[in-house]
GUGUNU-812523 format. One record per residue (C-alpha): z, y, x. Coordinates in nm, 2 decimals, padded with zeros to 4 digits. Layout:
BEGIN
zz=Z	yy=Y	xx=X
...
END
This chain:
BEGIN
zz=-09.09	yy=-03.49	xx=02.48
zz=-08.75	yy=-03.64	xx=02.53
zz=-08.43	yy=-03.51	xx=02.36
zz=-08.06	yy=-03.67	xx=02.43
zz=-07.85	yy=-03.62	xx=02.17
zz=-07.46	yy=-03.76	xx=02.19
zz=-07.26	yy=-03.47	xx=02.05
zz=-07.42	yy=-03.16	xx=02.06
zz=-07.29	yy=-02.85	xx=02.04
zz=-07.58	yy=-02.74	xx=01.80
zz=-07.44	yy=-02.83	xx=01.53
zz=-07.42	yy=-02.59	xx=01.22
zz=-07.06	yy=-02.44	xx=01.20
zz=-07.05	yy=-02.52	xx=00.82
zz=-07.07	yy=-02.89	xx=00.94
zz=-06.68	yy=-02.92	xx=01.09
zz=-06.51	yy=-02.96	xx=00.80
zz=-06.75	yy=-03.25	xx=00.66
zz=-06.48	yy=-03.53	xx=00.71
zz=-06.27	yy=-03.35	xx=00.47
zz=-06.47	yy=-03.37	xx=00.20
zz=-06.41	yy=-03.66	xx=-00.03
zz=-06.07	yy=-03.74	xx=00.07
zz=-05.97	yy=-03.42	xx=-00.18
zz=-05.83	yy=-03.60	xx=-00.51
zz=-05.97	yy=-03.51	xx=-00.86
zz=-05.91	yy=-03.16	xx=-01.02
zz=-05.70	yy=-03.11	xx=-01.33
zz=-05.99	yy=-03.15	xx=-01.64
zz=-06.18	yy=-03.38	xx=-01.44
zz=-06.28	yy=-03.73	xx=-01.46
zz=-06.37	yy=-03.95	xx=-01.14
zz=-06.55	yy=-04.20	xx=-01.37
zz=-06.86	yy=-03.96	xx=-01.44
zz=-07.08	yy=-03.94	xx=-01.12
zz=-06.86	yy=-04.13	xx=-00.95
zz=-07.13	yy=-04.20	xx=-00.73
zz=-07.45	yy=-03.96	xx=-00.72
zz=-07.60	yy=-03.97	xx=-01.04
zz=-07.97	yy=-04.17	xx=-00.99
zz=-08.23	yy=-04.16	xx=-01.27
zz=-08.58	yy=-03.99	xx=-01.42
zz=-08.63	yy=-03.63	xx=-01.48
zz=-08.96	yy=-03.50	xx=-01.68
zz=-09.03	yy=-03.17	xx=-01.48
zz=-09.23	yy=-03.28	xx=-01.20
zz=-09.47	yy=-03.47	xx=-01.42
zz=-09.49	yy=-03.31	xx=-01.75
zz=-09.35	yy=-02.95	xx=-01.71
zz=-09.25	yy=-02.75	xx=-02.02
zz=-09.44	yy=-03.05	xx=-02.26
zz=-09.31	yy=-03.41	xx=-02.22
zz=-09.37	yy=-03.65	xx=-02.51
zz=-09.15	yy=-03.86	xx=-02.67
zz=-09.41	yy=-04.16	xx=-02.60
zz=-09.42	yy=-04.07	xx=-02.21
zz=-09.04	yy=-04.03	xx=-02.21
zz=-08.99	yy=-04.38	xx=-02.32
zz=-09.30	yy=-04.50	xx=-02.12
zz=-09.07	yy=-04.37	xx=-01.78
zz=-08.78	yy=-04.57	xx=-01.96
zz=-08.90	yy=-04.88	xx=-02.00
zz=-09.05	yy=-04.89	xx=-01.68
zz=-08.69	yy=-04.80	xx=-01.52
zz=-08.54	yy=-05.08	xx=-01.73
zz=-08.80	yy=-05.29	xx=-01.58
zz=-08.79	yy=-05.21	xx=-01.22
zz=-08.53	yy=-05.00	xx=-01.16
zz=-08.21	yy=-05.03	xx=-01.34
zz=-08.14	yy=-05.33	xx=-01.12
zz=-08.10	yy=-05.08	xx=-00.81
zz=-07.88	yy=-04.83	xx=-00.98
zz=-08.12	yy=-04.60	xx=-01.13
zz=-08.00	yy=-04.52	xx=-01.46
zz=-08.07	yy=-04.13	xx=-01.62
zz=-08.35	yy=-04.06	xx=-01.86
zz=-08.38	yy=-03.66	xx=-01.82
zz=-08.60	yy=-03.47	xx=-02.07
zz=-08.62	yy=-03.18	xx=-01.91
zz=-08.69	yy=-02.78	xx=-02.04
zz=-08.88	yy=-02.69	xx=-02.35
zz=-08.80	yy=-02.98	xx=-02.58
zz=-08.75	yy=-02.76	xx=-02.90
zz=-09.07	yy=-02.60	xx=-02.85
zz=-09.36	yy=-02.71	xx=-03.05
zz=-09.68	yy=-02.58	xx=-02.84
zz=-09.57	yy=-02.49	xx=-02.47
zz=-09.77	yy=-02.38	xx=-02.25
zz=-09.85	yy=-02.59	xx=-01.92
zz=-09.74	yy=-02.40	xx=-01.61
zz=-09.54	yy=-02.15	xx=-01.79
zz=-09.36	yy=-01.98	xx=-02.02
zz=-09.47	yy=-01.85	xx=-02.38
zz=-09.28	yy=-01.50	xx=-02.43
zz=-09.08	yy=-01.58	xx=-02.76
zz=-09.17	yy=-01.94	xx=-02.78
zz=-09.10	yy=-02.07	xx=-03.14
zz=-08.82	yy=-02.31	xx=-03.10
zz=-08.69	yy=-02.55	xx=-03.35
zz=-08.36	yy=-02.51	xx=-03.45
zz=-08.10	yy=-02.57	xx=-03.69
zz=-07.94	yy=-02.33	xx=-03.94
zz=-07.66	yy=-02.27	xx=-03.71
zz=-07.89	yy=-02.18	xx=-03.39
zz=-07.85	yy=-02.50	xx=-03.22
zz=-08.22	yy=-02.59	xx=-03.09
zz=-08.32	yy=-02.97	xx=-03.21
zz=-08.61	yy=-03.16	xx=-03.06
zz=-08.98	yy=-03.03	xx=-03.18
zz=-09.08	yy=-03.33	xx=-03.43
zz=-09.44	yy=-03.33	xx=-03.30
zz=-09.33	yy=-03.41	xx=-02.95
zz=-09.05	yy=-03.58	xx=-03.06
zz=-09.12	yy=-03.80	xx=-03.37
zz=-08.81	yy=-04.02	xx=-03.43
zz=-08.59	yy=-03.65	xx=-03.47
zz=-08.75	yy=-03.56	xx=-03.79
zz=-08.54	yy=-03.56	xx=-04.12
zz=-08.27	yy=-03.39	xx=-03.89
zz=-08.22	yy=-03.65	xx=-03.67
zz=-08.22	yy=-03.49	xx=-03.33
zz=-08.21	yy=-03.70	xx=-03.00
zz=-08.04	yy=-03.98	xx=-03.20
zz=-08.30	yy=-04.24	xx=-03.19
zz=-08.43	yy=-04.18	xx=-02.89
zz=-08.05	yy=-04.22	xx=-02.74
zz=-08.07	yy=-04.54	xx=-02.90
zz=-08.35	yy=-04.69	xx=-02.75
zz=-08.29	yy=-04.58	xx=-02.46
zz=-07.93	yy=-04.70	xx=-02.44
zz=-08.08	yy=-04.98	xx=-02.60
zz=-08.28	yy=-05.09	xx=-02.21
zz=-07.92	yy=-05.03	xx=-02.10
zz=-07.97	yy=-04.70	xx=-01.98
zz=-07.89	yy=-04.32	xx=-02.05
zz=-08.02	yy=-04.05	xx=-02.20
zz=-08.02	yy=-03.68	xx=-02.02
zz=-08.17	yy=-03.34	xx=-02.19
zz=-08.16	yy=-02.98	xx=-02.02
zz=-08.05	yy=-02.67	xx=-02.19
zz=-08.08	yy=-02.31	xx=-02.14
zz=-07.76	yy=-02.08	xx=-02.10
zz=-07.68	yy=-01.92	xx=-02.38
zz=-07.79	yy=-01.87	xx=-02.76
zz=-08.16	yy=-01.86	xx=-02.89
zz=-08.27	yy=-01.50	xx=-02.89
zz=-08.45	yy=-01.59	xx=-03.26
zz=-08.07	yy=-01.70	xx=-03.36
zz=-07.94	yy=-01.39	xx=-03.29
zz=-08.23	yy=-01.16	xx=-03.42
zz=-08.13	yy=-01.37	xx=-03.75
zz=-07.78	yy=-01.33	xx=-03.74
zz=-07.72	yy=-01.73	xx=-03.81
zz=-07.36	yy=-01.84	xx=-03.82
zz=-07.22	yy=-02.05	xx=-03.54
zz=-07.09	yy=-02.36	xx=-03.63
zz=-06.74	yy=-02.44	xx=-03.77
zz=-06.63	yy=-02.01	xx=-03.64
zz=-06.64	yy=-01.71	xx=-03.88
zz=-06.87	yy=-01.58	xx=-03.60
zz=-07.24	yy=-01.48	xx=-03.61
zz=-07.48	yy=-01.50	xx=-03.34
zz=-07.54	yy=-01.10	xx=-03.31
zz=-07.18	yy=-01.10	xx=-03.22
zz=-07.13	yy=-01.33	xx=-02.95
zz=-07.49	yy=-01.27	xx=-02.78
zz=-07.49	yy=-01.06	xx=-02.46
zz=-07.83	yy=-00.89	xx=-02.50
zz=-07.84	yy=-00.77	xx=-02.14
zz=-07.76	yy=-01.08	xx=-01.96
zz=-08.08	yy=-01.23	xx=-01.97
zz=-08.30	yy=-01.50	xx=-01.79
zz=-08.57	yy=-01.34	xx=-01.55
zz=-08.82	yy=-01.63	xx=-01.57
zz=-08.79	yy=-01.75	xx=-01.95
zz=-08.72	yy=-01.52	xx=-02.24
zz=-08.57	yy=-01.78	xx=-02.46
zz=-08.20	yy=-01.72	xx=-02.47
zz=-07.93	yy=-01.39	xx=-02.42
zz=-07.62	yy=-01.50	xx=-02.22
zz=-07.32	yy=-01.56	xx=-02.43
zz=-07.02	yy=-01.31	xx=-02.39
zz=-06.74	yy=-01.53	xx=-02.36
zz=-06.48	yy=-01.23	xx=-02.41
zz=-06.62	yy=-01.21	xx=-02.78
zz=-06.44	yy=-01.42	xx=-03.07
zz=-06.66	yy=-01.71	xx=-03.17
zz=-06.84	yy=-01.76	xx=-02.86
zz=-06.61	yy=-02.05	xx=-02.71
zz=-06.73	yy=-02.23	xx=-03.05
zz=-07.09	yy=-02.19	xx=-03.00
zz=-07.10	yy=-02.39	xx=-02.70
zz=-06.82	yy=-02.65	xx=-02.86
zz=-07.12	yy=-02.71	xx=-03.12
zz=-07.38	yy=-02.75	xx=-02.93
zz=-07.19	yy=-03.02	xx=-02.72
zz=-07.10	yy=-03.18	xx=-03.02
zz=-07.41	yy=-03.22	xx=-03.17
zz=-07.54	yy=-03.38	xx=-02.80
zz=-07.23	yy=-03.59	xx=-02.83
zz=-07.31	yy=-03.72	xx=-03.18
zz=-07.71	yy=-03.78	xx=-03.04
zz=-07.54	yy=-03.97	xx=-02.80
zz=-07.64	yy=-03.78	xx=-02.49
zz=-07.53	yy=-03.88	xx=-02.15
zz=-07.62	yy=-03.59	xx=-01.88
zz=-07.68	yy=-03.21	xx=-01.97
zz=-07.87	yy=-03.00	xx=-01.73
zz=-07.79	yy=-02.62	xx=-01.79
zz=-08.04	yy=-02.40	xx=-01.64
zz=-08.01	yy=-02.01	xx=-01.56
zz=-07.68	yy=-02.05	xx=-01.49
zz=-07.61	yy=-02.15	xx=-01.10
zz=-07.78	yy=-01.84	xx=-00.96
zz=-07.59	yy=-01.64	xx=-00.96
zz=-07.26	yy=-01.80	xx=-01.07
zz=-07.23	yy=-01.77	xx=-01.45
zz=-06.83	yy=-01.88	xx=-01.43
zz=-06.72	yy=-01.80	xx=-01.77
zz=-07.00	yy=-02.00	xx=-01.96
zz=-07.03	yy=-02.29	xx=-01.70
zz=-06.64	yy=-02.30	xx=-01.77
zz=-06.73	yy=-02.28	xx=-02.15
zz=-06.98	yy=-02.57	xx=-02.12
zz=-06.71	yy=-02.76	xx=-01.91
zz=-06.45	yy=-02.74	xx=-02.19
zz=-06.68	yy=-02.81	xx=-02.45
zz=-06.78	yy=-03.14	xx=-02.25
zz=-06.41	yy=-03.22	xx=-02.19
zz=-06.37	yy=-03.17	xx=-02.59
zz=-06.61	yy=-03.43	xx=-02.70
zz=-06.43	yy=-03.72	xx=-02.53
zz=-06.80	yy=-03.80	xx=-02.45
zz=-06.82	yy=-03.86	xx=-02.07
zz=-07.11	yy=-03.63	xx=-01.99
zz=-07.29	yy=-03.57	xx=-01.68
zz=-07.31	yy=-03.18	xx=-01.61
zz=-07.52	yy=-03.09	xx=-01.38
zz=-07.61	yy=-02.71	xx=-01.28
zz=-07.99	yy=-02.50	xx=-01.18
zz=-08.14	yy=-02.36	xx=-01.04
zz=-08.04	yy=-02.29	xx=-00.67
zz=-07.99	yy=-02.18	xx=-00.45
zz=-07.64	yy=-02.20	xx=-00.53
zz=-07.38	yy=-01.96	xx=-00.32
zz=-07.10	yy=-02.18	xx=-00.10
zz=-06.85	yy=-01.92	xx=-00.23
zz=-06.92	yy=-02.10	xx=-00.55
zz=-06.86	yy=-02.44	xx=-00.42
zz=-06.46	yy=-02.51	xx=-00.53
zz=-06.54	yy=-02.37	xx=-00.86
zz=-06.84	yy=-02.60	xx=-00.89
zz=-06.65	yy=-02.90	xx=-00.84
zz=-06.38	yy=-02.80	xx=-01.10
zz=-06.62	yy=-02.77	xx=-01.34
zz=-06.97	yy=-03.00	xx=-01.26
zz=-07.06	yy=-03.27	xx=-01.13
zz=-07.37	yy=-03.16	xx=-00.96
zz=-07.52	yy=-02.81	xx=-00.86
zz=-07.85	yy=-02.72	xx=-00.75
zz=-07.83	yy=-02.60	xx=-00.32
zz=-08.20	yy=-02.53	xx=-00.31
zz=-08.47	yy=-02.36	xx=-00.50
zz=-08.72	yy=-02.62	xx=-00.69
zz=-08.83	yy=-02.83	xx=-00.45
zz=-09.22	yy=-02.90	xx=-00.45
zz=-09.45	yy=-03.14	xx=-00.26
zz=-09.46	yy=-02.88	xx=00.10
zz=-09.31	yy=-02.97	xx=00.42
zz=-09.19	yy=-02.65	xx=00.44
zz=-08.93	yy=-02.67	xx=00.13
zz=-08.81	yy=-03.01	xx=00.27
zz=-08.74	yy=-02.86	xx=00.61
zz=-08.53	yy=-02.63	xx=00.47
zz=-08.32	yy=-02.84	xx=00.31
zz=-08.13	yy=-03.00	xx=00.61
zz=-08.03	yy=-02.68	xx=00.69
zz=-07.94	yy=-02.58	xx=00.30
zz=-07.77	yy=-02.99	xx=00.30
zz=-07.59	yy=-02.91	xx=00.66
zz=-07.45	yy=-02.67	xx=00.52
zz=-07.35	yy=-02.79	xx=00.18
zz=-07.28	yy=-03.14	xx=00.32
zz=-06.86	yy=-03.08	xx=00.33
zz=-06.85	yy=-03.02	xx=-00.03
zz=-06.97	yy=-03.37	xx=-00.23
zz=-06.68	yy=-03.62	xx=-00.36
zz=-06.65	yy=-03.86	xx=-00.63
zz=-06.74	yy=-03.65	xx=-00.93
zz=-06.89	yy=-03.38	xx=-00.77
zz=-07.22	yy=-03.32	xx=-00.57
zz=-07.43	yy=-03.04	xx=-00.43
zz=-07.80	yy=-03.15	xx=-00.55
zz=-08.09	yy=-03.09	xx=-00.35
zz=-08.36	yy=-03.14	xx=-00.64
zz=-08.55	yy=-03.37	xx=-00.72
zz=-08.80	yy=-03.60	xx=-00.53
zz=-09.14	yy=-03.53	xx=-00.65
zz=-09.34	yy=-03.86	xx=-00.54
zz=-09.56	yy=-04.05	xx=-00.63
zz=-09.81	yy=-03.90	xx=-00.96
zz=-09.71	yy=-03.53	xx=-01.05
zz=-09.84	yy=-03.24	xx=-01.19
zz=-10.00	yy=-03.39	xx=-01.49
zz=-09.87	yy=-03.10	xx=-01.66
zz=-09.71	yy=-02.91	xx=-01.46
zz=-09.53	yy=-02.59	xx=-01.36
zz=-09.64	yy=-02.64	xx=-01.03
zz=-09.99	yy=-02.75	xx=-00.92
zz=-10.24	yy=-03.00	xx=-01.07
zz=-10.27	yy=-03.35	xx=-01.18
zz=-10.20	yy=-03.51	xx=-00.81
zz=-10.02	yy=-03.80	xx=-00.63
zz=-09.76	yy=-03.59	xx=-00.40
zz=-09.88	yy=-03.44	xx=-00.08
zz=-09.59	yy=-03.58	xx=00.10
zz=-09.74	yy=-03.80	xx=00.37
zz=-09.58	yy=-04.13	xx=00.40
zz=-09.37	yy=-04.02	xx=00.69
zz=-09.28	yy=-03.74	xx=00.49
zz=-09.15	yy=-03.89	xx=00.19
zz=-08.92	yy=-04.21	xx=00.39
zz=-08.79	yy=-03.86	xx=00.53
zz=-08.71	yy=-03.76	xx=00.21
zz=-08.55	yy=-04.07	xx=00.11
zz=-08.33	yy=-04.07	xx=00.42
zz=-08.19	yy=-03.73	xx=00.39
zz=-08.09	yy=-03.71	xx=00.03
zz=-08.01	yy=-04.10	xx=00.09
zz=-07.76	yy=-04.00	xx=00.43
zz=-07.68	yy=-03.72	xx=00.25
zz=-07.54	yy=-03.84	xx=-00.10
zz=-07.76	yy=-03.57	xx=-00.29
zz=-07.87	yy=-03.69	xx=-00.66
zz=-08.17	yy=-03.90	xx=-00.67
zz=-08.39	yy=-03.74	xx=-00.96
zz=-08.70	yy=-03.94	xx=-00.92
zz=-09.01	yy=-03.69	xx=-01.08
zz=-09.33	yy=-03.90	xx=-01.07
zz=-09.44	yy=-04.07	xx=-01.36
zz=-09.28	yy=-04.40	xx=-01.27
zz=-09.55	yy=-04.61	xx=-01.48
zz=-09.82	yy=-04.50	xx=-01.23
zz=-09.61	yy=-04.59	xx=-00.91
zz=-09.80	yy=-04.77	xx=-00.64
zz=-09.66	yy=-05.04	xx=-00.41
zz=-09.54	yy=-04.79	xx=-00.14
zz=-09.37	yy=-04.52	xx=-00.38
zz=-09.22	yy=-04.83	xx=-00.57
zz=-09.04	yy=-04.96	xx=-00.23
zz=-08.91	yy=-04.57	xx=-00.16
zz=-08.69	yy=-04.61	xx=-00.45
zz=-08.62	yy=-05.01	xx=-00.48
zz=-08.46	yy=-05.06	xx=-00.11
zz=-08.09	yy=-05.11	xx=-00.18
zz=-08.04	yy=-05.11	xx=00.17
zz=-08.16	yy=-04.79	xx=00.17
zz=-07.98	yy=-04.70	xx=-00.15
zz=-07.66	yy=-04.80	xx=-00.03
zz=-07.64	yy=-04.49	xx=00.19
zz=-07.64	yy=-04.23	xx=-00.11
zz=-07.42	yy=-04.46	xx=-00.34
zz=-07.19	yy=-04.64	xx=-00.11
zz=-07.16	yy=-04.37	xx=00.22
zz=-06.90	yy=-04.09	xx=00.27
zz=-06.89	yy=-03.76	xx=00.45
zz=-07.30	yy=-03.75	xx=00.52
zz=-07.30	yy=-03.50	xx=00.77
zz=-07.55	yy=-03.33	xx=01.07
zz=-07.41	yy=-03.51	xx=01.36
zz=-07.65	yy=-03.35	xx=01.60
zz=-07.96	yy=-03.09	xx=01.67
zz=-08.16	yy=-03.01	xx=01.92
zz=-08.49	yy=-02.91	xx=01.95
zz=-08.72	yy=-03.11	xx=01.68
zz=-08.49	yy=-03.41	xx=01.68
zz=-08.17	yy=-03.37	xx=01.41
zz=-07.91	yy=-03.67	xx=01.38
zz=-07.73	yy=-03.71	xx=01.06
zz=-07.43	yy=-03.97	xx=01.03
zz=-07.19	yy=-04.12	xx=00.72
zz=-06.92	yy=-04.35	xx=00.70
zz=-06.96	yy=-04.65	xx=00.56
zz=-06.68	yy=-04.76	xx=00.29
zz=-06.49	yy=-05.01	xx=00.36
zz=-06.58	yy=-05.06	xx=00.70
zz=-06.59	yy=-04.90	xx=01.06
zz=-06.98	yy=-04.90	xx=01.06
zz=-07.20	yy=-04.60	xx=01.03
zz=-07.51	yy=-04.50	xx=00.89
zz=-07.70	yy=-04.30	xx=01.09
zz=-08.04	yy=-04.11	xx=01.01
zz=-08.25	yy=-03.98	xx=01.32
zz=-08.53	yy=-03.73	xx=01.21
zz=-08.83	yy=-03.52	xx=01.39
zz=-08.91	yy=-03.21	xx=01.21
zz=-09.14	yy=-03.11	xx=01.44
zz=-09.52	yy=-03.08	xx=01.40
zz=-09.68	yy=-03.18	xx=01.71
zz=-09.56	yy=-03.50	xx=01.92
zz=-09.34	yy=-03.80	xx=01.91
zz=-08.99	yy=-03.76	xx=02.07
zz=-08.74	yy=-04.00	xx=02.18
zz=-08.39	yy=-03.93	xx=02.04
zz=-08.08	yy=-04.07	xx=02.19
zz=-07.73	yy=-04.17	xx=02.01
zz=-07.45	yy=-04.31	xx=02.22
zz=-07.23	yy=-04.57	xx=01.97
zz=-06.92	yy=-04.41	xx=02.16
zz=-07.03	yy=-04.08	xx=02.06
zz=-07.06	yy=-04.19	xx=01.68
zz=-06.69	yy=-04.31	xx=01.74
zz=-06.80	yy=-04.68	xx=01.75
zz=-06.76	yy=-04.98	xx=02.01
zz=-06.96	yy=-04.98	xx=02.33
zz=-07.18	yy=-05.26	xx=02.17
zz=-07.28	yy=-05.27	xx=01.80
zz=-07.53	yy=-05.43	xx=01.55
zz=-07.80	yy=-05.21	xx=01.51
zz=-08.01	yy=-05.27	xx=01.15
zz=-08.33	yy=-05.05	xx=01.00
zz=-08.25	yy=-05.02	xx=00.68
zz=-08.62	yy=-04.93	xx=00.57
zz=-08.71	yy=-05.28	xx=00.72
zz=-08.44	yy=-05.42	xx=00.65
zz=-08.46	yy=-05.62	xx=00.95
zz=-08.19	yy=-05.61	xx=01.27
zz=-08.27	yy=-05.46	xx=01.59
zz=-07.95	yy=-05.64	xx=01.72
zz=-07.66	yy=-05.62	xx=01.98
zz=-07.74	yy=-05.32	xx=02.18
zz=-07.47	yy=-05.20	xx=02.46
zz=-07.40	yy=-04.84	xx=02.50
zz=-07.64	yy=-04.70	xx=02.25
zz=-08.03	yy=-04.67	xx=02.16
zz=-08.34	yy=-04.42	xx=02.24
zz=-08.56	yy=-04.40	xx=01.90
zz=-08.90	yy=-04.32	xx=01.90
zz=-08.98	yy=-04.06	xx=01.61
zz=-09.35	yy=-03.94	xx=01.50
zz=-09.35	yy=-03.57	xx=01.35
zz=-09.20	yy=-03.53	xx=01.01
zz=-09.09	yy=-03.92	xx=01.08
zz=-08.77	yy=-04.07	xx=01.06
zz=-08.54	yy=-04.37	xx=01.09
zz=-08.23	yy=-04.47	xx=00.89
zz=-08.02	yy=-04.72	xx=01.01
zz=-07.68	yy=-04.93	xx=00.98
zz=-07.49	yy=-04.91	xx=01.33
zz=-07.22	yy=-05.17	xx=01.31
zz=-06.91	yy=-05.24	xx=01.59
zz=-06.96	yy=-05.62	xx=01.76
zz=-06.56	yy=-05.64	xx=01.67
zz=-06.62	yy=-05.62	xx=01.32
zz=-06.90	yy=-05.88	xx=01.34
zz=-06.73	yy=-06.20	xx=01.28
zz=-06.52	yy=-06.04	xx=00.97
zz=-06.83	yy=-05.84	xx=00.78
zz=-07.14	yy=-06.09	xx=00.84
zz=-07.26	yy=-06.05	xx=00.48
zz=-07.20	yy=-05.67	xx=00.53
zz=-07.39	yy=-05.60	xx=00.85
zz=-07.68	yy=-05.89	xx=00.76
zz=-07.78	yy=-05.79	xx=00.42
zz=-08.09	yy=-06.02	xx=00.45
zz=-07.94	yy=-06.31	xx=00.42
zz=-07.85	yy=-06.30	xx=00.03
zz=-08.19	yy=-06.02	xx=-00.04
zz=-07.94	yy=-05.76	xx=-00.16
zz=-07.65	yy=-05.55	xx=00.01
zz=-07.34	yy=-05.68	xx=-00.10
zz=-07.08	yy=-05.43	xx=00.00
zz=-06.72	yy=-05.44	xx=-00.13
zz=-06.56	yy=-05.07	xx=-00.22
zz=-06.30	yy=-04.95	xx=-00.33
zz=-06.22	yy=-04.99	xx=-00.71
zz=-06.19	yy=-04.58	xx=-00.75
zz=-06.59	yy=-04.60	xx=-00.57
zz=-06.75	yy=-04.80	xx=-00.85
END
């Protein structure tokens, strides 16, 4: 099978605004220096579910200080149920006991979480972690603990109580936790300033806020954004679950620096195929500050306690998961590894250590579907600083390899250009005109495609293996 792709008319409508995308500048309230690049780190949910330890959390840490940190991974997430003293594995407990405070602000469950006894919260943790020279990320529900309200405790530094600013009918479907907050209500702006300033004073670096991107909760993400803004803290806010609405996209980059475009993404084909259509379409919308976030990658050893399926290395094929890798890579979506990172093999360890590869989520703009046809799909992004492109070629079909075609002059380049694979990080070289790649099904490629003109002025740009890593030069405001 054979497919010619130079500039198809196949691609998605959503796609032909892409190049606009980061050149918007920053919105009033916002700060370029947090997720000035995609935020890259750890995230508890694939591996431990609703009941993460505080001896696994910092087992994943140390082993990112280790091994990772180096290539710009740099988030601890704890993700949902940290208050809770007995979750349940793949679920929810209806009215799970949460620990709390006397104000309703839930505090780490001190048999999971040792080091937050005596009142101490995430504090210590925050410490050692910062201590490997990394950060510390926790998730939170919207809203206010239902047992808060049902005991009418007072909200920090307000006159109010919880049964006053609780909306009792704005309710999760899939965790009975929390009530919505009714930010019309006096008090309820000051229930979300407290909890951010206790995360603050624990020293917390990322906050993922669940039940809240679908559907659009505007008045509390806004609520959560100001309370963020207030600490002087520069926090990473990032937004689930998703699908998240494109209507929604100019208020989500006011207000977060990440949103959730897909469902939870699990080990299937099927839910990665769906996202190039969910990241074509999402793809003009990411700038400094701001990302749409196609979930995280769950590879390598997952489902030790899971929500999802059993104690299991990830089903992803090896084909599968370099695809993976090259369309959140091309695509500058998050990079939220899920496996436990202590049990990482040689092969998962390389998905997530190539800075070559790397270089294409941190250091690309405007990732975009450059072509489709059939099973073959093209995606391209510019290269800062440069004329080069990265460009990611990708069959998504089931049954044969295919040959996919990409004219330089179509990708607006010279008619002869350097050609490098980034995953071997190895040149193909000097090719005139442009280059047939042989795909496998559910394969792909990512490469750098480099004009000869620029050649002689951007050797140590275009031959990365000469000094091991990539060294790029960016833009001061891309750092």
């Amino acid at each position: 099978m054979r497919a010619t792709l130079a500039r198809s008319n196949a691609i998605l409508p959503a796609i032909v605004v892409a190049w606009m995308c980061t050149q918007s500048p920053p919105m009033a309230g916002r700060t370029t220096t947090v997720a000035a690049t995609p935020p890259m780190g750890w995230n508890s949910w694939d591996s431990f579910g609703t009941g993460v330890t505080e001896a696994e959390v910092k087992a994943n840490a140390e082993y990112m200080a280790r091994n990772l940190k180096q290539h710009g991974w740099e988030y601890i997430v704890v993700d949902i149920q940290w208050s809770e003293q007995d979750p349940r594995p793949h679920g929810y407990r209806p009215d799970a006991d949460l620990a709390m405070d006397r104000y309703g602000r839930l505090i780490p469950a001190p048999n999971r979480f040792p080091s937050s006894a005596g009142g101490h919260g995430f504090r210590p943790l925050a410490d050692y972690i910062h201590g490997l020279g990394l950060k510390l990320g926790i998730h939170i529900m919207r809203g206010i603990p239902r047992r808060a309200v049902r005991a009418d405790l007072p909200v920090f530094s307000s006159k109010a109580r919880g049964s006053a600013i609780a909306d009792r009918f704005s309710v999760c479907p899939w965790n009975s936790d929390m009530y919505g907050v009714d930010m019309s209500r006096h008090g309820a702006q000051d229930y979300y300033d407290s909890i951010l300033e206790l995360y603050a004073g624990w020293g917390v670096d990322y906050l993922k806020a669940d039940d809240i991107a679908r559907p659009a909760h505007r008045e509390e993400i806004a609520a959560l954004h100001s309370a963020i803004l207030k600490t002087g803290r520069p926090i990473v806010l990032s937004l689930s679950p998703g699908p998240a609405a494109v209507k929604d996209a100019e208020f989500f980059r006011q207000n977060a620096n990440m949103w959730r475009i897909s469902d939870d993404l699990w080990d299937e084909w099927r839910l990665l195929r769906l996202n190039f259509t969910l990241m074509s379409i999402w793809s003009a919308y990411g700038r400094p500050g701001a990302w749409p976030d196609a979930d995280m990658l769950p590879l390598g050893h997952i489902g030790i306690r899971a929500e999802r399926g059993d104690d299991r290395r990830t089903r992803f094929t090896p084909d599968e998961q370099r695809t993976m890798m090259s369309l959140w890579s091309i695509a500058q979506s998050p990079l939220m590894f899920g496996g436990h990172l202590p049990d990482n093999d040689e092969f998962t360890a390389s998905l997530i250590t190539n800075d070559e590869v790397l270089a294409a989520n941190q250091h690309a703009a405007r990732g975009r579907a450059f072509s489709e046809s059939g099973d073959s799909i093209v995606w391209v992004a510019d290269a800062i600083g440069s004329s080069a492109k990265y460009l990611a070629v990708f069959n998504v079909g089931d049954r044969a390899p295919i040959d996919i075609r990409v004219e330089w002059r179509a990708l607006g380049l010279p008619a002869k250009c350097l050609l490098r694979n980034l995953w071997e990080r190895s040149d193909i070289g000097v090719i005139d005109g442009g280059h047939t790649f042989r795909v496998a099904p559910h394969a792909s490629g990512l490469y750098r495609v480099t004009g000869q003109t620029e050649l002689p002025n951007a050797v140590g740009q275009v031959l990365p293996g000469l000094s091991g890593r990539l060294p790029l030069t960016f833009p001061r405001s891309w750092r």
